[in-house]
Structures are given as C-alpha cells and as structure tokens.
MARKE-333524 format. One line per 10 residues: number of its first residue (from 1); their letters; for each residue x, y, z of C-alpha. Coordinates in steps of 0.02 Angstrom, whole numbers. Example, Ala and Ser with C-alpha at 12.3 -4.5 7.8 and 13.67 -1.06 7.14 Angstrom:
! residues 2
1	as	615:-225:390 | 684:-53:357
//
This chain:
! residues 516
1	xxxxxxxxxx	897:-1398:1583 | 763:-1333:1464 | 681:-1161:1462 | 515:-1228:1488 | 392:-1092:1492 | 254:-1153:1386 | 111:-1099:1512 | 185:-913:1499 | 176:-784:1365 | 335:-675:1431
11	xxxxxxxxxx	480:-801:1447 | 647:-774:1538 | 774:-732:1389 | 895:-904:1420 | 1099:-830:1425 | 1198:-964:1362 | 1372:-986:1413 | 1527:-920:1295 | 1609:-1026:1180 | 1742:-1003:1292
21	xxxxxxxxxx	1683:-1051:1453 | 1617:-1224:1367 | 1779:-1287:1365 | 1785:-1467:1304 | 1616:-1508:1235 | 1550:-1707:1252 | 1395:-1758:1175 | 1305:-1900:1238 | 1213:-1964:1076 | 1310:-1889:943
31	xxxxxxxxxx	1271:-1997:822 | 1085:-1923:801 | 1033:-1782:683 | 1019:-1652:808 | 1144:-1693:914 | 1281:-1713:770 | 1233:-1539:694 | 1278:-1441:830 | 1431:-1558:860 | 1488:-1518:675
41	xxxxxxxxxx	1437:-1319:697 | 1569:-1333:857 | 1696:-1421:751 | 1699:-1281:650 | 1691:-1141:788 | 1860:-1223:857 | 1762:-1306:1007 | 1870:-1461:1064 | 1714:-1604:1039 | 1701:-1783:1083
51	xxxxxxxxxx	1542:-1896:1091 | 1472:-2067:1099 | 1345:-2177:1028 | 1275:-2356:1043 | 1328:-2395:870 | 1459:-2332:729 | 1380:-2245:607 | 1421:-2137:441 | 1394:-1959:534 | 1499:-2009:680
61	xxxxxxxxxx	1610:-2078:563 | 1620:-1883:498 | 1638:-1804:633 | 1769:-1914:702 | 1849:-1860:526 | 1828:-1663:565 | 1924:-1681:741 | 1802:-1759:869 | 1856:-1886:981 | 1723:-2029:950
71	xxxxxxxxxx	1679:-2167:1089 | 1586:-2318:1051 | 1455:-2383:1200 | 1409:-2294:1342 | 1541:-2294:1497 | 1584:-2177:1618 | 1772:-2149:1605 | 1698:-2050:1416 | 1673:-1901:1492 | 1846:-1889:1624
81	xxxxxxxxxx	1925:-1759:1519 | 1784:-1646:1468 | 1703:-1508:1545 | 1516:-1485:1469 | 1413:-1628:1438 | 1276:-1582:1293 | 1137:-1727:1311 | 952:-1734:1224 | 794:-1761:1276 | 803:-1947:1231
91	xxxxxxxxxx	949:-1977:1354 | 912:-2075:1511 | 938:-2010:1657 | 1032:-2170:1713 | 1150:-2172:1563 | 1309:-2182:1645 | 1410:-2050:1554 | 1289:-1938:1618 | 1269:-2009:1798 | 1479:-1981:1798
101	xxxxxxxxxx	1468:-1805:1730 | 1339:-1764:1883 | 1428:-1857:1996 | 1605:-1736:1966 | 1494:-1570:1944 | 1508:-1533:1748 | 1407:-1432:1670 | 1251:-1513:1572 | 1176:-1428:1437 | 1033:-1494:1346
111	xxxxxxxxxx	1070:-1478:1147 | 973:-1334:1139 | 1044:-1247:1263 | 1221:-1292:1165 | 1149:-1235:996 | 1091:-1065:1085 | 1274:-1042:1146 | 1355:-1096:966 | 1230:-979:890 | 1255:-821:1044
121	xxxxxxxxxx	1345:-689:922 | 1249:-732:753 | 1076:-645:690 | 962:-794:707 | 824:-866:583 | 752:-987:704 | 616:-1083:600 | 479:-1158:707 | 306:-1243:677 | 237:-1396:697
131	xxxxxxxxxx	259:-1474:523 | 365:-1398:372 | 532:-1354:481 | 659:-1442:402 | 606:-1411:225 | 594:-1204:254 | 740:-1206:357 | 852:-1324:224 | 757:-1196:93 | 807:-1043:180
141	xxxxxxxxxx	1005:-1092:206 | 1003:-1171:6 | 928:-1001:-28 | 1064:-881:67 | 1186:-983:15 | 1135:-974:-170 | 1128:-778:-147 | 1304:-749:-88 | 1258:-737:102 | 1379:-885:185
151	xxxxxxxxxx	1259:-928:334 | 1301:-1064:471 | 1148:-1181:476 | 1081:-1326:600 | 940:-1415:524 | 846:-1604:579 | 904:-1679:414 | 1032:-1682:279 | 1010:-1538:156 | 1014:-1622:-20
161	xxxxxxxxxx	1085:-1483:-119 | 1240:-1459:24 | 1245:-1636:72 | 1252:-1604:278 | 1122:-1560:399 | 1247:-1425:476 | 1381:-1294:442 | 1490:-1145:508 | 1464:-1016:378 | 1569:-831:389
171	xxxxxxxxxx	1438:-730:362 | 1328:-684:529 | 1190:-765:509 | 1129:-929:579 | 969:-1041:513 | 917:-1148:648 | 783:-1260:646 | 670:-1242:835 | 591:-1389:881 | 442:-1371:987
181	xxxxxxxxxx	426:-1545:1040 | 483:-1529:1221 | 485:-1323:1230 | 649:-1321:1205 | 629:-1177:1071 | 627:-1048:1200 | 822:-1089:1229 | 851:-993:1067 | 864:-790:1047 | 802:-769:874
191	xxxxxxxxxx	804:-598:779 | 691:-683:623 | 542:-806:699 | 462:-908:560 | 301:-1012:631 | 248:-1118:473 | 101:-1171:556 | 44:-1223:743 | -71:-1331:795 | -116:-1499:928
201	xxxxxxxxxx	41:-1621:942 | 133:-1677:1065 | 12:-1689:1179 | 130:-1821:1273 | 243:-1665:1344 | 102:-1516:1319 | -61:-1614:1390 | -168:-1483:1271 | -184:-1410:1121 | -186:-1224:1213
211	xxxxxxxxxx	-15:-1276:1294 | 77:-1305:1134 | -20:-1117:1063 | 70:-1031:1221 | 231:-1110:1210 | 229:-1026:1030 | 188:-856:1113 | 320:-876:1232 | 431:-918:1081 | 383:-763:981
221	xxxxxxxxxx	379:-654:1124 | 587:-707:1143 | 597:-580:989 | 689:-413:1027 | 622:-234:963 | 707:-244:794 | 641:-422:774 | 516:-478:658 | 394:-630:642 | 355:-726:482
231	xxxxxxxxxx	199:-815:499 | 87:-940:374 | -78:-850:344 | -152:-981:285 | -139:-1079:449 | -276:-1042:589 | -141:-1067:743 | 4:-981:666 | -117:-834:578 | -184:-821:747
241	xxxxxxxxxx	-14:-815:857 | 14:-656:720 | -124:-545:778 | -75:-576:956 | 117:-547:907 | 49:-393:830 | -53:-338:956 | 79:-347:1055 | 192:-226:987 | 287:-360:883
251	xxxxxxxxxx	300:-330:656 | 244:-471:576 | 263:-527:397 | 150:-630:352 | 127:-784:172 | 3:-868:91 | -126:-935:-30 | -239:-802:87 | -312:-618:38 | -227:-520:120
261	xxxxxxxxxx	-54:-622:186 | 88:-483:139 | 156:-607:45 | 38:-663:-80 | 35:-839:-169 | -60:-776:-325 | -60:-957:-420 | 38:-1131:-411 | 33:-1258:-539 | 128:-1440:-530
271	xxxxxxxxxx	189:-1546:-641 | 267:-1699:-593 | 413:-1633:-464 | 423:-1473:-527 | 296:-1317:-464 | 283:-1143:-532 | 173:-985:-426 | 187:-816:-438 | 214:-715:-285 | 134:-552:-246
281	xxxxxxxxxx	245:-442:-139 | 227:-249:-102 | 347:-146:-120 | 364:-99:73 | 444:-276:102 | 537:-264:-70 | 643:-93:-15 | 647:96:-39 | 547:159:-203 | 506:-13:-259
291	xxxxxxxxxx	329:-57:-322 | 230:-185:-301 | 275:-315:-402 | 218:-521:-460 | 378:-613:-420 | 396:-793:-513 | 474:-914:-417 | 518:-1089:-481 | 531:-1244:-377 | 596:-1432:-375
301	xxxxxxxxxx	479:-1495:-255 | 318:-1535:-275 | 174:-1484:-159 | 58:-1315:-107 | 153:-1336:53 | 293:-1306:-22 | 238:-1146:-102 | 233:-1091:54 | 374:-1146:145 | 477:-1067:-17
311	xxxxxxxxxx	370:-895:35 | 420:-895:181 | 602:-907:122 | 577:-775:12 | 496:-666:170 | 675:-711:266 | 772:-653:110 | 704:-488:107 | 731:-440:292 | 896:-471:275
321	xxxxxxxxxx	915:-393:145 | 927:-512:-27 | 890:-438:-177 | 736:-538:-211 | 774:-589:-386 | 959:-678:-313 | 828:-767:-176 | 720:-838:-302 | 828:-914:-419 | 907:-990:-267
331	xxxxxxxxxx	749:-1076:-234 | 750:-1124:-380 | 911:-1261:-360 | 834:-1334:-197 | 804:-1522:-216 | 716:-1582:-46 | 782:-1616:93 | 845:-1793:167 | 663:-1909:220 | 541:-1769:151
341	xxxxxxxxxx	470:-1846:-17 | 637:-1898:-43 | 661:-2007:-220 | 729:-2184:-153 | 730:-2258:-334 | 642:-2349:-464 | 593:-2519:-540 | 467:-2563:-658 | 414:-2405:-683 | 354:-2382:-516
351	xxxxxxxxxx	435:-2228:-392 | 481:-2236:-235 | 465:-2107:-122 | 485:-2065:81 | 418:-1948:174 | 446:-1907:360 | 265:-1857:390 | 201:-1928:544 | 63:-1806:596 | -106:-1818:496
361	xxxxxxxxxx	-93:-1635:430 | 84:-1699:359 | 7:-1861:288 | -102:-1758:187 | 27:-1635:138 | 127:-1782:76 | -11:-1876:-20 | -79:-1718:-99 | 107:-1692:-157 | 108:-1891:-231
371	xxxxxxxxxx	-41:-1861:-324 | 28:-1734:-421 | 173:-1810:-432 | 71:-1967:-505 | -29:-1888:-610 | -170:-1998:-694 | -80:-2155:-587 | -96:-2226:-439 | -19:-2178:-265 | 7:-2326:-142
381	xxxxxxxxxx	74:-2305:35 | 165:-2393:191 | 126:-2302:339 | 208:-2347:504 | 133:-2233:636 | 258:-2163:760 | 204:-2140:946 | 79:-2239:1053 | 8:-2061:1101 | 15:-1968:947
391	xxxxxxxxxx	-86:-2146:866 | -210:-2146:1017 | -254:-1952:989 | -247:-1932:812 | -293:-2122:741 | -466:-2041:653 | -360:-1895:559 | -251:-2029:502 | -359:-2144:414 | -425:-1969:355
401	xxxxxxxxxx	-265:-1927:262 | -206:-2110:242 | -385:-2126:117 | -289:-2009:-3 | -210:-2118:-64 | -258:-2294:-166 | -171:-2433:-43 | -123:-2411:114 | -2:-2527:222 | -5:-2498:399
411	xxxxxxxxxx	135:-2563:498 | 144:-2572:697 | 177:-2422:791 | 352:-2360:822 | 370:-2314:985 | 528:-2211:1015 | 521:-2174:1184 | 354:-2228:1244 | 285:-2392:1326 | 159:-2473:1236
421	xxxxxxxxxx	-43:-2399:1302 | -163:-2537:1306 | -291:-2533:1193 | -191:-2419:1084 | -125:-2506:902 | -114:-2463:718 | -292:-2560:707 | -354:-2380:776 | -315:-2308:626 | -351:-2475:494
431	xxxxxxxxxx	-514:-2490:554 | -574:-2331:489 | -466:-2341:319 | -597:-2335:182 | -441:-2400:49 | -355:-2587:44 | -240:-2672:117 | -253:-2606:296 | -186:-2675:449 | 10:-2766:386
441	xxxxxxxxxx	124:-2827:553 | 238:-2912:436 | 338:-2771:321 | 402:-2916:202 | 206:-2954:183 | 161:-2784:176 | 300:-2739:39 | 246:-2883:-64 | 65:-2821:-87 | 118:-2652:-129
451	xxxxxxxxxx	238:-2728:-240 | 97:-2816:-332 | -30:-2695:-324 | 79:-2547:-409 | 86:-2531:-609 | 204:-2437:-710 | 182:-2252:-701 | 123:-2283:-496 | 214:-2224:-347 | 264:-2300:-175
461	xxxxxxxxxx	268:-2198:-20 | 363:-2250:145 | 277:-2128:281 | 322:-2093:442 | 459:-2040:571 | 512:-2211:624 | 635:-2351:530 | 497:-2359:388 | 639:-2278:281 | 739:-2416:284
471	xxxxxxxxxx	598:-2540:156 | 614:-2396:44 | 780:-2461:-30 | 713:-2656:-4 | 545:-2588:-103 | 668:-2507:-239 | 761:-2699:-255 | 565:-2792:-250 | 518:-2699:-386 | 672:-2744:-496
481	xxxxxxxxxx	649:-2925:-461 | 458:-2936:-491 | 426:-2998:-645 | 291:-2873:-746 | 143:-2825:-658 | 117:-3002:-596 | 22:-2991:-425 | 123:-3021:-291 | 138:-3203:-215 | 80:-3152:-27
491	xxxxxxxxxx	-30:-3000:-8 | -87:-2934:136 | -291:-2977:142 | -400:-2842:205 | -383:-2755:365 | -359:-2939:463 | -230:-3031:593 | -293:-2882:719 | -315:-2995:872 | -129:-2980:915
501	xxxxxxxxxx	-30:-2801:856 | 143:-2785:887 | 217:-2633:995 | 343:-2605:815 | 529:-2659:773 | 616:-2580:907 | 623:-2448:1029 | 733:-2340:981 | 723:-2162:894 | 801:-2178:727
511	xxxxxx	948:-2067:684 | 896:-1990:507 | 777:-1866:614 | 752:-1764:783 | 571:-1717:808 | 456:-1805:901
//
C-alpha cells in the first residue's frame, strides 16, 4: 500500500484515486491524530466518512459531530456499507474490519495514500524532516492563515492557535505534514518540499542511516519543474540532500543560523517564552525590484530551533507569494503546537512543561529551549523513552541530551509497536546519566522526587512520544498539594532497582501523536 522507494532516488509519481471514485470512506483507527485529520479534511470535502476505534474519545467524539458515522470496537459487519477502507501503519493485519474489507475486494488505502487523494487538486507544502514537522507545518498554516491565504491543513497534532490538527480551507493550498517514518512521504505530490533536517532514525523500518538519506531524495526528487525545495542549512543531512537537489536540476531555498543559507538568521535572543531574530533575506526571494532587506520577526516560542522552523515559514510565504511583512506578524500570534513544549500548568511556582521529543537531537532541542525558558533556575525532567530500537541505538545520545538538564527521571520504555529486545532497557541510557535521579519504574515515585527536588522559579519537563503526557496534569496537581519546598516523602535514590526493568505501561501508540 505504501510507495516505498527509499533505496531509489527517482520514485514512481503515486496517482491517487478521485474524490469521486473513493466513494464511502472507512477509517480503521480514526480516533488517532493522523488518521482523524484526514477524516476531518474529508468531512469537509463532502466525502461520506465512517471509522472505528478501541475506545471513545474527544476527536471521535468530533468527528462523529461533523457527519461521520462512528463505531466503537473492532467487528467486521463496520465496514458492509463502505467502499475504501483507509488503515495506518499501526493496523494489524488480522484486525477484522480489515480482514472483511479484503475478503469482499474494497479498496485499501493506507492514510497516506488517502491524504494524497484529499490533497490531488491543491498546491502542496508537504513539510518533512526528521524532527521539527509539526511545529513548521502548524507555523506555516497559523502563518497563511494569519495572512489572508485560507489553506486546508493536516498536521500530527492540534494547532494551538486554531484549536484542530486539520482543516478544509478555500484557498488552494494544502500544508501537510510528511512523515518519513515508514516512507510513506513519497505518497504525496508536493509543489513546496520543506526538509527541516534529516538524519539516522528509524532504523527499525530503514536498517541504515543511508536508507532514511535516500528515501529523502526520492522524496525531493517527487518535485515537478516549477517546484522548489526549502532546506535547513544548518543541518548536515538536509544541507546535503540540497546540493544534490540542486545538482540535479531542482531550485532550492535554503535557512539558517549559516553564512551563506538564502535565508539568513542574523541574531536570536530569548527571554522566557518569547524570542526575537532578525532575518536576512535578498531581494530575489522578496520579489521584483526589492532590496535586500533585515526582516524582524517576533515569536511565542522559545528555542533556536524554532528560529528556524519560523524561517522556513517565512521561505514558504514568499513562494507563494505573501507579502513578507503580513507573514511575519503572523508568526508572530503562533503559540506552540499541542505536546511540543506545551505549558501544562503551574504550582508553587514551578512550570510544567511537555515536549514530544523522543529522538536525542529533539531532547536537546527541548532542554536548550527550558533553559532559557528557566533562566537562572533549574530545569528538571521525566523522560520516558519510546521504542525498544530507537533506546537500543541511540541510549548514549540520550544520556547526552538528558545531562542538560539538572534531574532526570527515566521511566520504562514505551513500546508502541515493538516486542521487548533483551538486553535492551531505560538502564541503557541511566547508566551513563551524569545528573540525579536516574533509573524511576514507578511514575508516582518518580513524580514525587521531581516534585521535591523543584523550587519556585524551576521547571518540569514530561519528554517523550509515549503516555508520559498524561503525569503532566498529575505533576501540575502534586505541586499544588506539596507543602513549600519540603522534599518529597519518597524520592527516587540514584540510578538503582535496575535488576528488573519493565517493558512500559502499555503497548499501545498513544493518540495525541503519529510519528514513530
């Protein structure tokens, strides 16, 4: 079902099927972020939708309010009255709505595949990389938006400022966030390619690190004639992928802190959640007879990452042709985006945060962003690593990152939709932590010592891509109830009770996000 050509560089153009010939649409799953977007972005093209989940939840409860038919469980006699099944990659192939719908001979799309058909007469920003998506492409559609340009969007988490992760806009433009995870990018037909960055992960579906680089050519090489390719120059993969997308006939616009990026980050300062930069931009990119000229930009996030993910906006802006100006103070109103550094609440003093970081370069990202937000204070974190594999190949870059910050928690390992690897726990990554508390199997135990170690003026930080977000609340109400700065009653000691890690709470991918 998925365009997988991640071992080419010149990848069969996918040609999705017409709204039309969908018919009735029936998502298996359509509770999840992903899977809900493009259920929603149907809703609103007039596509008759149903779907099912294991559990009710507040998005199905949405959609169900927009039109779709909405089954609870799993069962067979769902899908009698539909003709297109839309299923993820997280759907078992013995699920038996879709052993039914192969059993009568409908047609099974996976959601990419969907999203490239509810997308097929739209210009398409499809924002890819392997960390930063969801930010640049909730920044990009808060940004249009803003400027008067009524895009459709489908991004892997709720966009604060609009308060859905998807919409069908009138204008002809469509923001889509590509995920990478499983190749399922090259589904997609963009005419604006932003790579934020590119480098090892998912090594589970890729193997190696020069897999995942040519599934990115392969994506980039999807571009038509007219199409362009924003790129990070500041990243080694991504400014790398633009000198072969150059040198092979393809324009390229490319942002950064870097000399020379064509989009120039001249400065960035940061005070608490709020940044300011300048951006250098020539006139070429800014229109006929313009000069070059030092752009200000404001922003509501904190974070040099977010510098550039906002550059890259900007870069998207101007090929389409926002006045640059209109763009910026766009920017300007974004406040985050659902799970990335997102403000859970406050007690004692003491801020909560979560972040959906769960790859060491986004751990660092995060806790760089914390310290500014912290200032002089302290940063503490609870870290629940997500993936058996990612953990095994990556557990020295995390204890790397994780020694950012002042305390670190680590739960067990959430393991979506892997089996457990022997020999392969979060005491890979606690026993190289340089910082306290360390190894914490018990989150009430692990909360508690945060709890006490965390003065006014401090910050918390849930991390990860698993159900870590759900202590942020319970973190929030800990705080409120602690008396002073009184140490809590059971902290976590050291980096011990290693003999026996758990596999994590459950195995199950949560619904607040869709990358791997």
């Amino acid at each position: 079902m998925i365009n997988d050509q991640s071992g080419t560089a010149a990848p069969r153009p996918y040609t999705p099927p017409t709204l039309a010939q969908l018919g009735r649409v029936h998502f298996i799953g359509m509770g999840g972020a992903g899977m809900s977007a493009i259920a929603r972005i149907m809703l609103g093209q007039g596509v008759p939708v149903s779907g099912s989940d294991a559990r009710a939840s507040a998005g199905l409860a949405e959609l169900g309010a927009l039109g779709a038919v909405v089954h609870l469980g799993h069962e067979g006699a769902n899908v009698a009255a539909v003709d297109t099944i839309v299923v993820s990659t997280a759907i078992r192939a013995d699920n038996p709505e879709l052993v039914a719908a192969r059993s009568a001979g409908l047609r099974i799309l996976h959601r990419s595949q969907a999203l490239a058909a509810a997308m097929a007469e739209d210009r398409v920003v499809a924002v890819a990389g392997t960390h930063g998506k969801t930010t640049t492409t909730s920044m990009i559609t808060v940004m249009l938006r803003g400027a008067g340009v009524d895009a459709s969007f489908a991004v892997g988490g709720t966009v604060q400022a609009l308060g859905v992760n998807a919409a069908h806009g009138t204008a002809d433009v469509f923001v889509a966030e590509a995920d990478e995870s499983d190749a399922s990018f090259l589904n997609y037909s963009p005419r604006i390619a932003v790579v934020t960055n590119l480098e090892a992960d998912h090594l589970d579906h890729y193997g190696t690190a020069e897999a995942v680089f040519a599934a990115f050519e392969s994506f980039t090489a999807l571009l038509p004639a007219d199409g362009v390719l924003v790129a990070c120059a500041d990243d080694p993969g991504s400014a790398r992928l633009a000198v072969l997308a150059a040198a092979a006939g393809t324009r390229t616009v490319t942002y950064g802190f870097a000399d020379g990026a064509d989009i120039h980050i001249v400065a960035g300062t940061g005070t608490g959640l709020d940044t300011d930069t300048t951006l250098a931009i020539p006139g070429v990119l800014l229109g006929p007879g313009a000069a070059d000229t030092a752009v200000p930009l404001h922003l509501q996030v904190p974070g040099a990452h977010n510098i550039r993910n906002a550059a890259a906006a900007v870069a998207v802006a101007l090929e389409l042709g926002v006045d640059v100006h209109r763009a910026t103070e766009a920017l300007a109103t974004f406040n985050g985006a659902a799970r990335r550094f997102e403000l859970k609440g406050e007690g004692r003093g003491v801020r909560v945060f979560d972040d959906y970081a769960h790859h060491p370069t986004e751990v660092t990202a995060a806790l760089k962003a914390a310290r500014t937000v912290a200032g002089g204070h302290k940063v503490h974190v609870l870290f629940q690593p997500h993936l058996f594999s990612r953990t095994r190949e990556f557990a020295a870059e995390f204890a790397r990152a994780l020694d950012l910050a002042d305390t670190v928690a680590v739960l067990d390992i959430y393991p979506a939709r892997e089996d457990p690897i022997p020999g392969v726990s979060s005491t890979l990554i606690t026993d190289a932590l340089s910082v306290p508390i360390g190894y914490a199997p018990e989150p009430a135990a692990a909360m508690a010592a945060l709890v006490g170690a965390a003065q006014s003026g401090d910050i918390i930080l849930t991390v990860g891509a698993g159900d870590v977000t759900a202590h942020g609340p319970a973190l929030v109400a800990a705080l409120n109830a602690a008396p002073g700065n009184q140490a809590a009653a059971n902290p976590v000691p050291g980096n011990q009770a290693r003999n026996t890690p758990g596999t994590g709470a459950n195995g199950g991918t949560p619904s607040g996000g869709t990358r791997g």
